[in-house]
FIVEX-34738 format. One line per field, with one value per residue: residue number from 0; x, y, z of N, C-alpha, C in turn. Coordinates in pm, whole numbers, plus 50000, padded with zeros to 5 digits. Layout:
// FIVEX-34738
num c(NUM, ...)
n.px c(X, ...)
n.py c(Y, ...)
n.pz c(Z, ...)
ca.px c(X, ...)
ca.py c(Y, ...)
ca.pz c(Z, ...)
c.px c(X, ...)
c.py c(Y, ...)
c.pz c(Z, ...)
This chain:
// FIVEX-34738
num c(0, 1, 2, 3, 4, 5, 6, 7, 8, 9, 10, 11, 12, 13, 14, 15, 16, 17, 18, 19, 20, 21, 22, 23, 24, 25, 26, 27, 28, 29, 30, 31, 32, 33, 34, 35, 36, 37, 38, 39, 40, 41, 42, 43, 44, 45, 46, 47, 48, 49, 50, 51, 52, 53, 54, 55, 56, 57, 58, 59, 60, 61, 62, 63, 64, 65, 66, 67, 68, 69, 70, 71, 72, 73, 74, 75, 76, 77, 78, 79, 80, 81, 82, 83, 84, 85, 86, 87, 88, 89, 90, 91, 92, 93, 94, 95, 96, 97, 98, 99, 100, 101, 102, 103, 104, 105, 106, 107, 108, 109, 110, 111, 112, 113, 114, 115, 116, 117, 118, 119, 120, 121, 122, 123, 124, 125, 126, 127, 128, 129, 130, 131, 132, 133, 134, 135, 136, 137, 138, 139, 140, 141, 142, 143, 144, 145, 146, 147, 148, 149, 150, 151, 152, 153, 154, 155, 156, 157, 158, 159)
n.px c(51335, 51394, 51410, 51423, 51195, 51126, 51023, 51037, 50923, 50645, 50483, 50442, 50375, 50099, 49968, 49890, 49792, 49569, 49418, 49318, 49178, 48958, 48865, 48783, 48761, 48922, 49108, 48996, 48975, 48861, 48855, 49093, 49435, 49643, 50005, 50120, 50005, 50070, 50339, 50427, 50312, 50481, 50712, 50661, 50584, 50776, 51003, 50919, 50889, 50963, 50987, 50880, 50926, 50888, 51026, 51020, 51195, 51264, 51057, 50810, 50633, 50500, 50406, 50474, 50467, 50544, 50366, 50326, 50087, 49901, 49894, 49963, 50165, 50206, 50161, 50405, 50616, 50443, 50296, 50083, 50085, 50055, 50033, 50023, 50003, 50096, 49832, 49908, 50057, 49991, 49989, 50202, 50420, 50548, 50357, 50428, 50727, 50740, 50631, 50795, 51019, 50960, 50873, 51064, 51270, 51104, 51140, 51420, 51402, 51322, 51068, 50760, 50519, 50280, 50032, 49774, 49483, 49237, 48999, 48707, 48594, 48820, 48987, 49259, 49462, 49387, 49495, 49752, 49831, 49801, 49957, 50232, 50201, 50011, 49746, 49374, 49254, 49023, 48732, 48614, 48260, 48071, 48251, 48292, 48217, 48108, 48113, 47825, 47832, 47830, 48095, 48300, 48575, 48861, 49114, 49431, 49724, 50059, 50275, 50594)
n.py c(48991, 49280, 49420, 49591, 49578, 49393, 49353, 49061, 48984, 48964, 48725, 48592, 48851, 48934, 48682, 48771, 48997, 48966, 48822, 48998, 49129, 48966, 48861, 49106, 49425, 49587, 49680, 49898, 49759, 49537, 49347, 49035, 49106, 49053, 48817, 48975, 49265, 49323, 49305, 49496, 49753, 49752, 49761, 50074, 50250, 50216, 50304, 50569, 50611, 50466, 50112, 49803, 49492, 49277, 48932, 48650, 48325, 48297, 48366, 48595, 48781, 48988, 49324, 49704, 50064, 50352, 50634, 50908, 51125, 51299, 51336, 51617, 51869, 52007, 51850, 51730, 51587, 51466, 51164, 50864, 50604, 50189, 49956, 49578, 49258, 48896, 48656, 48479, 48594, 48817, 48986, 48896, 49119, 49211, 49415, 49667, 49642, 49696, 49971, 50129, 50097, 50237, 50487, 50564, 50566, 50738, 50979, 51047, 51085, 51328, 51340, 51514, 51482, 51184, 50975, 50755, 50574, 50423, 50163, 50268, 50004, 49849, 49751, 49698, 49843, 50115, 50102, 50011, 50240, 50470, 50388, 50463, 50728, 50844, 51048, 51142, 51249, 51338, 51204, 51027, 50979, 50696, 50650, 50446, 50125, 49800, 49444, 49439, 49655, 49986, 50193, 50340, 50587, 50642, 50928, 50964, 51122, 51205, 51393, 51459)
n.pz c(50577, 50426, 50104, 49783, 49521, 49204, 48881, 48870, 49095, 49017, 49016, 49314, 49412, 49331, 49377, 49581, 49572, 49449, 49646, 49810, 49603, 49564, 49775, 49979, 50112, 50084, 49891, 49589, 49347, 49163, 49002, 48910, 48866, 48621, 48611, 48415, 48417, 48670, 48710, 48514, 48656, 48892, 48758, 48702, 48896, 49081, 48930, 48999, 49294, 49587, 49628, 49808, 49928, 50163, 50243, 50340, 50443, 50183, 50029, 49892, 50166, 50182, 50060, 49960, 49897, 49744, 49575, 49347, 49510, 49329, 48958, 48884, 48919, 49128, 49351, 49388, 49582, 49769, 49891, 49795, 49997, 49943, 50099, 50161, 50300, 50255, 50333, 50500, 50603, 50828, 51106, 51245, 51242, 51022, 50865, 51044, 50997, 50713, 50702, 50846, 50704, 50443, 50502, 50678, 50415, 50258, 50404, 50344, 50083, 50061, 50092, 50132, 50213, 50393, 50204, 50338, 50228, 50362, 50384, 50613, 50748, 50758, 51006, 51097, 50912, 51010, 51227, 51272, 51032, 51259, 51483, 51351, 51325, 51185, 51111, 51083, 50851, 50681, 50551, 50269, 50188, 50114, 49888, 49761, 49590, 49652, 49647, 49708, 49882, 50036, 50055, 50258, 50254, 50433, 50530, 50547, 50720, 50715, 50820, 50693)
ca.px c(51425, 51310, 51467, 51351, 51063, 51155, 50995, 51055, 50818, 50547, 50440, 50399, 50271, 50036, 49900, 49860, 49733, 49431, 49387, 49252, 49084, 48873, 48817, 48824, 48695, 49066, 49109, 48825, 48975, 48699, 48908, 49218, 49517, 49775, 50124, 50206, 49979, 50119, 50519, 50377, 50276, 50617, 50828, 50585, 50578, 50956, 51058, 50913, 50919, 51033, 50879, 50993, 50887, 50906, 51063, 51045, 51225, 51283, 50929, 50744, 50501, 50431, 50468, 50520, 50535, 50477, 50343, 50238, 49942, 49846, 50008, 49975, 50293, 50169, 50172, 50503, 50666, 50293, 50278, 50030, 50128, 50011, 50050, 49970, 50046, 49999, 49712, 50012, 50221, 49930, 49993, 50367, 50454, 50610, 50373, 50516, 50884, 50734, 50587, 50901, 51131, 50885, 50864, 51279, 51296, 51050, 51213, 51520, 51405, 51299, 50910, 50707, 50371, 50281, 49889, 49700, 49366, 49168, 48832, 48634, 48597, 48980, 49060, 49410, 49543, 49346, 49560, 49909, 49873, 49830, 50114, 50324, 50179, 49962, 49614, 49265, 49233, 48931, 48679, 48504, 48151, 48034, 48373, 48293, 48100, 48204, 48035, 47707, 47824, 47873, 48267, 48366, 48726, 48954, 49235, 49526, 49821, 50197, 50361, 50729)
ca.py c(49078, 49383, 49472, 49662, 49446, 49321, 49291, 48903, 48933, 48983, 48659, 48676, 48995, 48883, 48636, 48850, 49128, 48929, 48765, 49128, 49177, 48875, 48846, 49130, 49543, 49672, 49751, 49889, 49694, 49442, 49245, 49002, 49106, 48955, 48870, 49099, 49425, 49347, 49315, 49620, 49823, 49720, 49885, 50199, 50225, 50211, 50430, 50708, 50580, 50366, 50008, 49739, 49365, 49191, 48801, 48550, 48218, 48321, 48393, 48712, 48792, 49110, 49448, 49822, 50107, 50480, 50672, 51059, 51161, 51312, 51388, 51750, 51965, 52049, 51692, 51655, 51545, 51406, 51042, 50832, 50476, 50115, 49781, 49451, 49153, 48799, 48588, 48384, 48699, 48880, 48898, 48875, 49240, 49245, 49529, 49740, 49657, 49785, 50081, 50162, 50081, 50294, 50611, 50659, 50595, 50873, 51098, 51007, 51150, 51475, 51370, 51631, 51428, 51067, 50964, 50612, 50589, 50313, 50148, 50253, 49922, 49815, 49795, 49644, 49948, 50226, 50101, 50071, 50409, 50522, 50330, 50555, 50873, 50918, 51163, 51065, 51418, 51316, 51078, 51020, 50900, 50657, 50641, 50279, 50017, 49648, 49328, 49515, 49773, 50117, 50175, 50533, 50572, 50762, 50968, 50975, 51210, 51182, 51522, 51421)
ca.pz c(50506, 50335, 49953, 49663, 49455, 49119, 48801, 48908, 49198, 48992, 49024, 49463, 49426, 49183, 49464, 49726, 49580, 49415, 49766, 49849, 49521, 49491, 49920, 50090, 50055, 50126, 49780, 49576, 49220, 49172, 48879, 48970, 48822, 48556, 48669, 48340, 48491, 48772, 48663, 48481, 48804, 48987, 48679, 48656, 49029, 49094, 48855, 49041, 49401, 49666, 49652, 49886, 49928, 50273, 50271, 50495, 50378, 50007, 49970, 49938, 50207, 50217, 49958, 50046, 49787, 49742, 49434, 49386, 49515, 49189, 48831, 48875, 48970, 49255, 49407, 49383, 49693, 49865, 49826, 49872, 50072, 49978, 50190, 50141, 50364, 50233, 50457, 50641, 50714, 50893, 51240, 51251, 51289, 50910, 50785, 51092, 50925, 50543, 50758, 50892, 50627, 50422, 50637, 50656, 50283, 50202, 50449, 50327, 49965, 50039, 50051, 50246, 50340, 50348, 50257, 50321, 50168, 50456, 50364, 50708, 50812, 50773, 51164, 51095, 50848, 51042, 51363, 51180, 51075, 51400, 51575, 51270, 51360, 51090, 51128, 51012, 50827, 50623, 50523, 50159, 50210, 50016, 49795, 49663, 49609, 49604, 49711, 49724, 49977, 49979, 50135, 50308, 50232, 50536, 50438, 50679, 50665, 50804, 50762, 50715)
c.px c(51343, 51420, 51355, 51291, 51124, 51063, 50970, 50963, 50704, 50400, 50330, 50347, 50142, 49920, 49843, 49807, 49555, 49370, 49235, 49151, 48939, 48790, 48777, 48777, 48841, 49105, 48993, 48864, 48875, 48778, 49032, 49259, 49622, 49896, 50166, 50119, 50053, 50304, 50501, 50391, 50428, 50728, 50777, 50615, 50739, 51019, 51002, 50935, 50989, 50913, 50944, 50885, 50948, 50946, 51109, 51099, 51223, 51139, 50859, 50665, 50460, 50531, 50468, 50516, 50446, 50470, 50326, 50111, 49871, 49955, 50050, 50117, 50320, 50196, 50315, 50554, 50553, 50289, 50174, 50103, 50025, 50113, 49991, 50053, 49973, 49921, 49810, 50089, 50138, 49970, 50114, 50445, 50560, 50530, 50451, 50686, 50853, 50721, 50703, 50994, 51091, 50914, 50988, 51288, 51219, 51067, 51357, 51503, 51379, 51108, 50890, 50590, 50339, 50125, 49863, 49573, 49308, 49084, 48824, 48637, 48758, 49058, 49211, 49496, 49499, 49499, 49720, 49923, 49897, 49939, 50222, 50285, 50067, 49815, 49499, 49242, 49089, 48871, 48548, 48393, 48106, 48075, 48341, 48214, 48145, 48133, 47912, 47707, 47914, 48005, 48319, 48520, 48785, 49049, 49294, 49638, 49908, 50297, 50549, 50856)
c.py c(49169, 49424, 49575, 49576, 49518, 49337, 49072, 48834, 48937, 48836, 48648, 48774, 49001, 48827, 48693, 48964, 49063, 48879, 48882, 49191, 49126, 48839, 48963, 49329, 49624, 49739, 49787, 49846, 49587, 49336, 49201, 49054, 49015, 48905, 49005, 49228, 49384, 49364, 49505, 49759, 49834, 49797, 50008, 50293, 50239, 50297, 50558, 50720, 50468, 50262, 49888, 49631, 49311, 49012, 48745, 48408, 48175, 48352, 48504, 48710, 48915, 49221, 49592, 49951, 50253, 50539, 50832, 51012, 51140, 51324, 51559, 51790, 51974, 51972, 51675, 51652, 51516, 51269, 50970, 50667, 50371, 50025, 49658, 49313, 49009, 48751, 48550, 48485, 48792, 48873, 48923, 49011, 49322, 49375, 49656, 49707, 49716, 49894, 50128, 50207, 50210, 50434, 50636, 50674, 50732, 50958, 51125, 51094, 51260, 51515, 51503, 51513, 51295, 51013, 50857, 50649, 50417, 50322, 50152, 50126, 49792, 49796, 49793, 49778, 50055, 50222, 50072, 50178, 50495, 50495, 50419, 50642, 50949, 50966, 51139, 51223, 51431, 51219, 51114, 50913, 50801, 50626, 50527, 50207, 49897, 49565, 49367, 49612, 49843, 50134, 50369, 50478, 50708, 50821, 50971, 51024, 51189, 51261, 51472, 51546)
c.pz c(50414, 50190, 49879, 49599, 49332, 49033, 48859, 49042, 49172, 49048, 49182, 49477, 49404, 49300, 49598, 49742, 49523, 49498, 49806, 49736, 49553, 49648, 50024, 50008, 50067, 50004, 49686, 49389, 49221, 49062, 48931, 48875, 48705, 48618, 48569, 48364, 48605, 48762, 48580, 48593, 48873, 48864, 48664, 48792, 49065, 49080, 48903, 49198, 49463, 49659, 49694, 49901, 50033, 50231, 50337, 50416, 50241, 49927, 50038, 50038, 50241, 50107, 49999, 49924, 49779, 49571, 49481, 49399, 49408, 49101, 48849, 48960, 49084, 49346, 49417, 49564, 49853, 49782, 49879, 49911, 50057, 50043, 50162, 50217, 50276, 50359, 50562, 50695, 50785, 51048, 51326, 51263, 51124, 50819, 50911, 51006, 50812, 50615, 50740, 50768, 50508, 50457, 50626, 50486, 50264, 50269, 50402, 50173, 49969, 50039, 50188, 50338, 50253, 50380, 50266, 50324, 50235, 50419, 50531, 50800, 50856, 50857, 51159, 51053, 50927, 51204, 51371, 51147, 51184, 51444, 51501, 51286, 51263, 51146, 51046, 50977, 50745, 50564, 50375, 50191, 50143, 49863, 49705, 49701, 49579, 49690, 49735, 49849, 49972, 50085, 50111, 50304, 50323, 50461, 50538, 50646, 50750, 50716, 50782, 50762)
């Protein structure tokens, strides 16, 4: 089941997003999280976009959620798109349902263009975008650094 995420999911969120901090180059935060930045994030986050939380048997496993691009004016109606699956819901075809669910909502608001920001080596997210239509329009070289290696960050675009 897909809903709108909660203040109250901070907690699940919480776990699943530090999964990716503390394991993994998908995000380039390097510090786990609070639940309260993270309950934080989910009311900041909200209030300007769509943000949606996958559950399977009353428990989160997977999050969904668009922001602007940038602050500037200009930005308005370019979002960019994260994802996050927990470890057990990999697999299972539930970030295609955030995708999805995702994708109509922000056509549904009036967005224009929808970005995901892939670490290079990310096979999983580079090949979900695709299956949604999205376009590898550019790649930052050498964007980040984490675990002692240097991480090219794709950009991928889905003109709505």
């Amino acid at each position: 089941m897909i809903r709108p995420a909660t203040p109250e999911d901070a907690a699940a969120l919480t776990e699943i997003y530090n999964y990716y901090i503390e394991n993994t180059c998908v995000t380039f935060e390097t510090e786990p999280l609070s639940r309260e930045q993270m309950r934080r994030r989910i009311e900041e986050i909200s209030a300007e976009g769509p943000y949606f939380v996958h559950e399977s048997g009353g428990r989160a496993d997977g999050y969904c959620y668009a922001h602007r691009l940038g602050q500037r004016a200009a930005y308005e109606g370019s979002m960019e798109l994260s994802l996050y699956l927990a470890p057990s819901g990999t697999g299972k075809g539930i970030g295609s349902e955030l995708m999805g669910k995702m994708i109509e909502e922000c056509r549904t608001r009036g967005y224009r263009a929808l970005f995901c920001l892939v670490t290079d080596d990310n096979e999983a997210s580079k090949a979900l975008c695709s299956r949604f239509g999205f376009e590898r329009v550019g790649c930052l070289k050498a964007a980040g650094m984490k675990f002692g290696r240097l991480l090219d960050l794709g950009y991928y675009e889905l003109l709505l």
